[in-house]
N, C-alpha and C positions, 0 to 999 in steps of 0.2 A: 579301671575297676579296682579299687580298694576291698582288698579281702578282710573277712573279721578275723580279728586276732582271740588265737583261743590255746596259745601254746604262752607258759610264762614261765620264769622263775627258774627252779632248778631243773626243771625240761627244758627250757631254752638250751641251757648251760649244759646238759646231758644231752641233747642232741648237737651241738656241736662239737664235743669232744668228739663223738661219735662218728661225725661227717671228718672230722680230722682222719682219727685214725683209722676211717675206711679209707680215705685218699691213700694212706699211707701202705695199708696194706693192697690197698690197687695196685701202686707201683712196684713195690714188692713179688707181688705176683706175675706182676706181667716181667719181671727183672727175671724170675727165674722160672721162664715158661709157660706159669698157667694162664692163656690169656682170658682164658672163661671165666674161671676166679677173677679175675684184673677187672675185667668188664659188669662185673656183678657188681663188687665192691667199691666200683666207680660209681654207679648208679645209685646203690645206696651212697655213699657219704654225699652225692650232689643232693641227694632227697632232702637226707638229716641237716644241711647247711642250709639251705633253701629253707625247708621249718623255723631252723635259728631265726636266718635272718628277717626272713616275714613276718615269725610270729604267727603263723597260718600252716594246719598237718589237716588234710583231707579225709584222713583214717579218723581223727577226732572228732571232724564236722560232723564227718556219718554217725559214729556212736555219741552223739551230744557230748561231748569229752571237751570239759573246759576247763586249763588250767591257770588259766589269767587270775590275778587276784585282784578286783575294781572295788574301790576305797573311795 
């Protein structure tokens, strides 16, 4: 099943930083303890990566939220 693509441009690009530097800060956290923090922080930056790379954020399907530019 091919999902539509409704994440583009500099959302693309903002949600992977985003998925990065949650990863980073997962490890981080779970380095010095918090593993709830770790585990949170995982889950988002897997979300924000997953949106990058699909091109597809379920939060936007729902509120008709489309940032794709079709030319």
């Amino acid at each position: 099943m091919a999902l539509p693509k409704n994440v583009g441009g500099r959302d693309r690009i903002a949600r992977a930083v985003l998925g990065v530097a949650s990863l980073a800060l997962a490890g981080g956290a779970v380095l010095l303890g918090y593993g709830g923090i770790g585990v949170l922080a995982l889950v988002a930056g897997a979300g924000f990566l997953f949106n990058a790379a699909t091109r597809f954020c379920g939060v936007n399907a729902l509120l008709g939220i489309d940032t794709c530019s079709r030319r």
